[in-house]
C-alpha positions as CSV (number, residue, x, y, z in Angstrom):
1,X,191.9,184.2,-8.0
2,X,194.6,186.8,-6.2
3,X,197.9,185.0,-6.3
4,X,200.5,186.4,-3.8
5,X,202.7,186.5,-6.6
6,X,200.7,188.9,-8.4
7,X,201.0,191.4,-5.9
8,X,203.8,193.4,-4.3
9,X,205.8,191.4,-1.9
10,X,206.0,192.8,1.6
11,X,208.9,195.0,1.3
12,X,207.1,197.4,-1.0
13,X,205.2,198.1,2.1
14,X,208.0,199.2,4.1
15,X,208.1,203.0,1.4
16,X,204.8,203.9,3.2
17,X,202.4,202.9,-0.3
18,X,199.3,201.1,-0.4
19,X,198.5,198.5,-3.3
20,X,195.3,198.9,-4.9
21,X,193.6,196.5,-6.8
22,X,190.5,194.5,-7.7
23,X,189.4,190.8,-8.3
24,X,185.9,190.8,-10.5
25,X,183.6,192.6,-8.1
26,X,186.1,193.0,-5.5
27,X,188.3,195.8,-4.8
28,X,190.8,195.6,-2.2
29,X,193.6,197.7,-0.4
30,X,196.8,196.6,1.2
31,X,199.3,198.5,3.2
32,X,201.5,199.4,6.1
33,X,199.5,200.1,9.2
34,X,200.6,202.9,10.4
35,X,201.2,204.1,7.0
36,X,204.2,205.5,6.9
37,X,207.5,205.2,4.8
38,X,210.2,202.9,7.0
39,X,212.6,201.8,4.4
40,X,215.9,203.7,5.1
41,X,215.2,202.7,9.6
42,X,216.5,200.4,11.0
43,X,214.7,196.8,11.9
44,X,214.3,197.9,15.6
45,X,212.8,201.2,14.1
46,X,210.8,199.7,11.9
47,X,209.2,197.7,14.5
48,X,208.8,200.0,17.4
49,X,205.3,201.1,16.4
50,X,203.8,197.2,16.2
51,X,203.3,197.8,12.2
52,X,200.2,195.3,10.7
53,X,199.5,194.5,7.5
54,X,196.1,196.0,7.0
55,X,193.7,194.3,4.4
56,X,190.6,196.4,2.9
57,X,188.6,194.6,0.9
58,X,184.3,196.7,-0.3
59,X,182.8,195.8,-3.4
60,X,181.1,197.9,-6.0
61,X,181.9,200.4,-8.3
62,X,183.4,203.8,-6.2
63,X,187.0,203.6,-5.5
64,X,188.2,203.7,-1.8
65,X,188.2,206.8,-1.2
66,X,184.9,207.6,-2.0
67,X,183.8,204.4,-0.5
68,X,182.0,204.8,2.5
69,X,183.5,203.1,5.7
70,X,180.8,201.2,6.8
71,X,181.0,199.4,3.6
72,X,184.7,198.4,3.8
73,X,186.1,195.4,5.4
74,X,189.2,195.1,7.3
75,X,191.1,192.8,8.9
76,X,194.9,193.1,9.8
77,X,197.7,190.8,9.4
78,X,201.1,190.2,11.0
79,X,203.6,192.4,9.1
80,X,205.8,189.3,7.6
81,X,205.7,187.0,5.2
82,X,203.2,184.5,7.0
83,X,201.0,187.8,7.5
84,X,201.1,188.5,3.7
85,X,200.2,185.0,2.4
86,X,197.5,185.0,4.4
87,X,196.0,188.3,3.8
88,X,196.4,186.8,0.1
89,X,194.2,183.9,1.7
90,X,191.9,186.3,3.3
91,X,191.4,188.4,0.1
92,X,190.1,185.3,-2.0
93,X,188.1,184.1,0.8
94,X,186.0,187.4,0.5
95,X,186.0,187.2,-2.9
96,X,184.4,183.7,-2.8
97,X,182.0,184.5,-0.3
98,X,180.3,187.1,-1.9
């Protein structure tokens, strides 16, 4: 089970990095969307593009980028807290129903 503790908390997002990671089967991507470093704007700045938080979730053995899109899942998230625990939600739910 992904905890949201066991990830990054949502202002990691703001440097313009995604989180990588996996769950048994499950691999899984989260990050800025657009992806692009915001850290040093200001809040008004750092909202003026409508920023998500984009979840990617594909299962098997090639890492994303290798991945082919078809085969990826995605699903964005407001880009807050309530956003991030429930791409944490989101994350185990497609974990459970594969």
């Amino acid at each position: 089970m992904i905890k949201d503790s066991d990830l990054y908390g949502i202002k990691h997002y703001l440097y313009g990095e995604a989180y990588y990671g996996s769950d048994g089967g499950m691999r899984f991507r989260l990050a800025r969307e657009p992806l692009k470093s915001v850290i040093f704007k200001s809040e008004e700045e750092r909202l003026q593009d409508d920023p998500k938080l984009r979840a990617e979730v594909w299962f098997g053995r090639l890492c994303y980028e290798k991945t082919p899109p078809e085969e990826i899942t995605v699903k964005d998230f407001e880009f807050d807290e309530s956003g991030y625990k429930a791409a944490v939600i989101w994350l185990n739910e497609m974990r459970d129903s594969h």
